[in-house]
C-alpha positions, 0 to 999 in steps of 0.5 A: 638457173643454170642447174637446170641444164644438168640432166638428160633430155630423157630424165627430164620430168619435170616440164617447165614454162615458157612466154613466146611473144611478138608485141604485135601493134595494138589500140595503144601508144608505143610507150604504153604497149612497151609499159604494160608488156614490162608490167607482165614480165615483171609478174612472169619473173615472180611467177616462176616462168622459165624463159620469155621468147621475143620474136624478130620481125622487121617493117610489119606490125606483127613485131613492135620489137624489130631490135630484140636486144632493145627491148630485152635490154629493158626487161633485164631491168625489170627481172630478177629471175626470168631468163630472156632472150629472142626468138630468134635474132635472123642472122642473115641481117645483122654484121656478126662482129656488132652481134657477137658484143651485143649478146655479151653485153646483154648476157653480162647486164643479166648476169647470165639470164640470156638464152640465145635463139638464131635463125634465117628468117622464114618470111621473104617480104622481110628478108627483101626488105634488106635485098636478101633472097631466101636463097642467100639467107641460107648460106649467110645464116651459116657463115654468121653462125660460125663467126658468132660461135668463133667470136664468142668462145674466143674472143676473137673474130676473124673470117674469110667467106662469101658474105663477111670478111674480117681480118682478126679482130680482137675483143674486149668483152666477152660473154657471163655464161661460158663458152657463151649463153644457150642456143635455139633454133626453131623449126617444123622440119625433120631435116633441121630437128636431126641437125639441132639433136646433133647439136643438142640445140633447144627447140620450140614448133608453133603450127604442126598437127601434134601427131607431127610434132610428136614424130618431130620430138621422138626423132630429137630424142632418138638422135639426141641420145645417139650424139650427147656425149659429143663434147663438140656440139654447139650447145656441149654445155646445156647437158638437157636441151628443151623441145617445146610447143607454142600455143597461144594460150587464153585463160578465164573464169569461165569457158564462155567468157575465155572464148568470147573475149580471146575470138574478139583480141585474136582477129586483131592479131591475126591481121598482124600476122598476115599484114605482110601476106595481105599487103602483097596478095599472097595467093598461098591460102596461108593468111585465110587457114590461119585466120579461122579462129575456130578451125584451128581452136579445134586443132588445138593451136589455140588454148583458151577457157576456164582454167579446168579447161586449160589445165586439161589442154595442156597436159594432153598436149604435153603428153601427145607431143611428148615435150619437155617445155610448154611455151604460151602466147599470152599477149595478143591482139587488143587484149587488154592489160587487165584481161592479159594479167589475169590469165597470166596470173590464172594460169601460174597460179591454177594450171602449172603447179598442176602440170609437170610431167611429159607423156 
């Protein structure tokens, strides 16, 4: 798979397929949930997805994986070809130097499988969990990158800052993918797309209108070309970096039955999403615009039907953003697992084989 990193953003036809998921809380055991979550990557791995993306989220049921590396650690297992990774490790909560050798532990259990994304984590309630204010998040995502990317390439770690101190540390364990695995940095912000072009750092955006994500990619791709032959930036070994959209993606026999069944399994997620906003009466509007299934089905953050349907949805999308990954959420809610496999399989069988360009 790791030939898929030898051409340039701007020749990259062909657009691949992602799985973004949060294992949200559902009618189900925590054994079981688990189970059948292994069951689908075990049919995305023969399917020829590209990468699953597992989110972070810490004492909320939208994340029944507060440790991503756990549950990948079980996936590796399970794959043979799927690439895997989380979405993103929130780097202000972890001890760097711990970091550093799960990473290389799980790249080398894969083989070379993992995909790396990081971040500072978005929501406050789960930062103060842990007596971090976003203010300090900053600042602390910044000096466990730098350990994280030092340690890695060099197997060393030793440090001086505001947060981590470590005098050298040598390591007895290093990464499979040299100088270490791929790395990701979600966002909808036009000051961090023009650090990650720089920096040729791989990218998905879940909730921006697509008029904003297109201005979002063209930017990428304008500062992506004026900064790829820079053999320093973080991610100088991936020579074609993604910039996808995540969607959450329902497909059926039929577009009535689709839209009944994905409506029903979404409000039990969309409860999920929002426990911590709801919990803390957040006075935002967030939780209410985010919760209205049929306004944001029609703005497109939703794609469900009959895989006709589907098929034409994600190729406008594609060609209205203009990116070179699609990224769908296909467990959700109180879908069961007979209803998750078959729009899984619905859609690799009838609607990727038919979409592969970019617009």
């Amino acid at each position: 798979m790791l030939d898929d990193h030898a051409k340039s953003p701007a020749d990259a036809a062909a657009v691949q397929f992602g799985i973004f998921d949060w294992i949200d809380r559902n009618q189900l055991s925590l054994p079981e949930l688990y189970e059948q979550r292994l069951q689908c990557l075990e049919y995305a791995d023969e399917a020829g997805f590209y990468c699953y993306h597992l989110a972070e989220h810490q004492a909320t049921p939208l994340g029944m994986a507060p440790s991503p590396s756990i549950f990948l650690s079980a996936a590796i297992q399970r794959t043979h070809r799927l690439r895997l990774g989380p979405l993103v490790y929130l780097l202000p909560l972890y001890n760097p130097l711990r970091l550093i050798q799960e990473i290389c532990m799980l790249d080398n259990m894969s083989r070379g499988r993992l995909e790396v994304g990081v971040g500072r984590g978005v929501s406050p309630y789960e930062l103060a969990f842990y007596q971090v204010t976003p203010q300090q998040a900053r600042a602390m995502f910044r000096e466990a990158l730098d350990i994280l990317i030092s340690g890695l390439t060099s197997g060393e770690v030793s440090y001086a800052g505001e947060y981590h101190s470590f005098t050298p540390v040598r390591l007895h364990i290093e990464p499979f993918q040299r100088p270490y695995p791929p790395l990701w940095y979600p966002t909808d912000n036009a000051n961090s797309i023009r650090w990650l072009a720089e920096e040729g750092l791989n990218t998905i955006t879940h909730y921006p209108p697509m008029t904003t994500m297109r201005e979002l990619f063209d930017l990428y791709k304008h500062v992506w070309q004026e900064h790829h032959t820079n053999p320093k930036r973080l991610n100088g070994h991936v020579a074609a970096p993604k910039y996808g959209i995540v969607r959450h993606v329902y497909v059926a026999e039929t577009d009535a039955q689709a839209l009944q069944e994905a409506k029903a399994a979404f409000a039990d997620f969309i409860y999920n999403f929002n426990y911590l906003r709801l919990v803390n009466s957040d006075t935002s509007g967030r939780a209410a615009y985010l919760a209205d299934f049929d306004a944001r089905l029609a703005e497109g953050l939703h794609i469900v039907g009959s895989p006709d349907t589907v098929k034409k949805q994600v190729q406008e999308h594609l060609q209205s953003t203009g990116s070179n990954y699609f990224v769908g959420s296909f467990c959700f809610g109180t879908l069961t697992h007979a209803q998750t496999l078959r729009s899984l399989r619905l859609f690799a069988e009838e609607v990727m084989p038919t979409v592969r360009c970019t617009g």
